[in-house]
C-alpha positions in Angstrom: 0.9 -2.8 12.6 0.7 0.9 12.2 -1.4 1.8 9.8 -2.5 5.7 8.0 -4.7 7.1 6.2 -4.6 9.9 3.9 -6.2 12.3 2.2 -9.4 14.4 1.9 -12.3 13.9 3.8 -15.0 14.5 1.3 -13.0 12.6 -1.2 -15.6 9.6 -2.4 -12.4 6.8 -3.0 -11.5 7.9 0.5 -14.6 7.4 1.5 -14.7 3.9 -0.4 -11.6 3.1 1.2 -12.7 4.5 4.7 -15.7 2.0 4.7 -13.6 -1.0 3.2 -11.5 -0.4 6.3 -13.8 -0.2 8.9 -16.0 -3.1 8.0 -12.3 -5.0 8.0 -12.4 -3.9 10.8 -8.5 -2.5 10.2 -7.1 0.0 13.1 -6.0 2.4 11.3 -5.3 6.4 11.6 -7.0 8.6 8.7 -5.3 12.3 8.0 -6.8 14.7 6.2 -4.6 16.5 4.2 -7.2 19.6 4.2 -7.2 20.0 8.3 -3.9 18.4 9.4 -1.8 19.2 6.3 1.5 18.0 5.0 5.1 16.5 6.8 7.5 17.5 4.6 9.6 14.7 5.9 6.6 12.4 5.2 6.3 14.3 1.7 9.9 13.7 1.0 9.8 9.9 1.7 6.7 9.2 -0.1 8.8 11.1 -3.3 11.5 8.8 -2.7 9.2 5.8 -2.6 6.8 6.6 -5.4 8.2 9.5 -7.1 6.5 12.8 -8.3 4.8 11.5 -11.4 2.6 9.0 -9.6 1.9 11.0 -6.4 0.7 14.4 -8.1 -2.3 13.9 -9.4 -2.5 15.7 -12.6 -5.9 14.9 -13.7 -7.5 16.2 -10.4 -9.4 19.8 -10.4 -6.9 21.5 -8.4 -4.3 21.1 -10.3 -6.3 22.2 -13.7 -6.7 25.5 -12.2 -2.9 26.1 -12.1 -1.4 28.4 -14.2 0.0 27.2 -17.0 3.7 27.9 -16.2 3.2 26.3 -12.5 2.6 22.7 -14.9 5.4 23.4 -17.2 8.8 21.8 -16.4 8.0 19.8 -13.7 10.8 17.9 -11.5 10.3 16.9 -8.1 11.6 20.1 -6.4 9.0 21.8 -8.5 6.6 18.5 -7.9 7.0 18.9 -4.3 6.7 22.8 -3.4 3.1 22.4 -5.3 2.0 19.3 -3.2 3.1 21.2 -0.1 1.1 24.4 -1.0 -1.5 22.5 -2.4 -2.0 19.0 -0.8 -5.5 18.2 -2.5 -3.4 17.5 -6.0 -1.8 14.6 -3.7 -3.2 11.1 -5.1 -5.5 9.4 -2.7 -5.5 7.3 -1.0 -2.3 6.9 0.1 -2.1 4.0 2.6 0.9 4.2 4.6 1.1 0.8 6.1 4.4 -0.1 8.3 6.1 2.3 5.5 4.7 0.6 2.7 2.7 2.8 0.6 -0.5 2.2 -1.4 -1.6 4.3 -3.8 -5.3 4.5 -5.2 -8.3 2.1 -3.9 -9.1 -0.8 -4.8 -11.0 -3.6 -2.4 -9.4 -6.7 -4.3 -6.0 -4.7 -4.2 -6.8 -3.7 0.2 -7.9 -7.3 0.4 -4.5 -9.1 -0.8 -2.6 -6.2 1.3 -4.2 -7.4 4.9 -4.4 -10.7 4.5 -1.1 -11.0 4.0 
C-alpha cells in the first residue's frame, strides 16, 4: 500500500503524525510542501476529493498575513492559485493513502485507518 506524507517539516501535528507513523512502524513517503512543493495535478484531485473549504487552512499564519482582498470571494480557482503560491496555508497532514485522503492528525483516527 502506497502511502504519503504531507506537509511541513517543522510543523508539530506533522511531527505528531511523523512519530505515530514510525513507531507503527507504517512505510510511508513524507513530502514537504516547503522543499518539494505542489503537483498541481495532485492539488487538483485533493480539491475534487475534499474541496477548497477544508483543504485551506484559514486559521493558519500564512494565510492571516494575506491581504484582505486575496481572502475575499473565495472559490476554488481562487482557493487553488493561493495553495499553489503559498502551500504552507494547505491543512496538514494530509495522508494520501492508496488515494484516500486524511486530513488532520489524530492517533485514534491513524489507528482505525491501518488497522483496517
Amino acid at each position: 500500500m502506497a502511502t504519503t506524507l504531507y506537509g511541513i517539516k517543522n510543523c508539530d501535528t506533522i511531527k505528531k503524525a511523523r512519530k505515530w507513523l514510525d513507531e507503527a512502524g507504517i512505510d510511508y513517503r513524507f513530502h514537504d510542501h516547503r522543499t518539494d512543493g505542489v503537483d498541481p495535478a495532485a492539488l487538483d484531485s485533493w480539491l475534487a476529493k475534499l474541496g477548497w473549504e477544508a483543504l485551506l487552512n484559514s486559521r493558519g499564519t500564512t494565510f492571516r498575513a494575506l491581504p484582505d482582498e486575496a481572502k475575499q470571494g473565495l472559490d476554488t480557482a481562487k482557493a487553488r492559485a493561493l495553495l499553489l503560491e503559498h502551500p504552507a496555508m494547505i491543512k496538514r497532514p494530509l495522508l494520501e493513502r492508496d488515494g484516500e485522503l486524511t486530513l488532520g492528525f489524530k492517533a485514534d483516527n491513524y489507528q482505525s485507518l491501518f488497522s483496517r
